[in-house]
Every structure is written in structure tokens, then in C-alpha cells.
N, C-alpha and C positions, 0 to 999 in steps of 0.2 A: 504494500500500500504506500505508494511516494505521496500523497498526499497525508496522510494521517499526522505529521508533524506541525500540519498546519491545518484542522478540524478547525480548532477554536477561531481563529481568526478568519480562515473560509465561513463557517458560520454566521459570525458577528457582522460580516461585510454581509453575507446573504439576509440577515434580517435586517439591518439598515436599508437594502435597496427595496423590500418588500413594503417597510414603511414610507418608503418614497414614492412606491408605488402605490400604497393609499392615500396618501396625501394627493397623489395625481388624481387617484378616482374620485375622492369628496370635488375637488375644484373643479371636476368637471360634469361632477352631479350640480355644485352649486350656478355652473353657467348654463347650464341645462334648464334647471329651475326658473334662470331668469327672465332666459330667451321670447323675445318677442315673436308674435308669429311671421314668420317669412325671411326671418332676422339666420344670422349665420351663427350656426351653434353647433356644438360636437354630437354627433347622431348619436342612437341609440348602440347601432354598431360597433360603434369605438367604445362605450360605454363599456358593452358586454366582451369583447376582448379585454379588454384593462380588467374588468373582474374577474374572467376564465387565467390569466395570466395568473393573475395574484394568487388562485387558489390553486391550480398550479404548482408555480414557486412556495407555498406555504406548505403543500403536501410535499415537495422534496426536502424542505428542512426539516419539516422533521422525520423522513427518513434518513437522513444526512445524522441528525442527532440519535436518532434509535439505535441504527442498524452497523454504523462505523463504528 
């Protein structure tokens, strides 16, 4: 395992980016929310990829955390 000397820290950086990545998804629930009609807003589509992603990336940390 060449990575396993560096678990903790691959970890730490994976859940940082996962929190950046809901941070992406609230602000773009919240421009959603605002969107006027006809007005230029991030679709539903982008929405549900950034969610699929997230959960995603959250079920490999913690196989990442389990199973190494």
C-alpha cells in the first residue's frame, strides 16, 4: 500500500474538498431560490450532479476511512 503513509492527510484534504463542495451546493441552491423567471440561473441539472458528486465523494471517504 504506497499510499497508506499518507491516509490521514489524503483524508483531511478529501473532506475539506467535500465541504467545498457543499458550500458550492447551498450557493447554488440559494441563486436558484432567487432566480427571477426567465432570468439566468444554475438548472436543476447542475444542481443534481453537485449532489450525486458529493454523495459520491462522501461514500468513498468513508470507505477510504473503514476499509485502509
Amino acid at each position: 500500500m504506497t499510499a497508506l503513509p499518507y491516509r490521514v492527510p489524503l483524508l483531511g484534504i478529501g473532506a475539506l474538498c467535500l465541504v467545498a463542495g457543499a458550500a458550492l451546493l447551498i450557493r447554488q441552491q440559494a441563486v436558484a431560490a432567487r432566480c427571477a423567471p426567465g432570468g439566468l440561473c444554475t438548472s436543476l441539472a447542475t444542481r443534481l450532479i453537485t449532489l450525486a458528486g458529493l454523495l459520491i465523494g462522501a461514500a468513498l471517504l468513508w470507505l477510504g476511512y473503514a476499509y485502509v
